[in-house]
C-alpha positions, 0 to 999 in steps of 0.5 A: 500500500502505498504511504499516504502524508497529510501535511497542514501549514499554518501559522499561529497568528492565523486565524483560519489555521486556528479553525484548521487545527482541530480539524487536522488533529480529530482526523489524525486520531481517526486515521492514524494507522492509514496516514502519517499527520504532520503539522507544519509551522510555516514561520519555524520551517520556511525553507520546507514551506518554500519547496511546498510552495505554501503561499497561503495559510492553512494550506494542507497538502496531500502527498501518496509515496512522496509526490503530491498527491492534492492540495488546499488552500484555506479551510478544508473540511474533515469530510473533503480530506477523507474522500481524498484520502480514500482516493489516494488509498486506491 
């Protein structure tokens, strides 16, 4: 099977990332036998966030045996991510 990583950037001063968070974390509760989670501080890890081409906060990045595989930009909704991550497994 193919290995699945989510990714969220975000900041701590953003707004949007403070809804995104909670978000990301009861989905890594769920999926965490599937899906490696990785939350990604944009303003600690900038050199990361330059080769994702991270623009906007939150940003979520989907990627299936090291290349991305989708990526949203803004709030993205529990059930969004698991349809993809389900396409993905396929």
């Amino acid at each position: 099977m193919a290995k699945l990583i989510l990714m969220d950037f975000y900041a701590d001063w953003c707004g949007p990332c403070k809804m995104q968070g909670p978000i990301f974390e009861d989905l890594a509760k769920d999926l965490s036998d599937k899906v490696e989670f990785r939350k990604i501080n944009v303003d600690k890890e900038s050199d990361l966030a330059v080769e994702k081409g991270i623009m906007v906060v939150p940003t979520i990045i989907l990627e299936k045996d090291g290349v991305e595989f989708q990526k949203w930009m803004g709030v993205t909704s529990k059930e969004e991510l698991i349809r993809a991550i389900n396409i993905a497994q396929k």
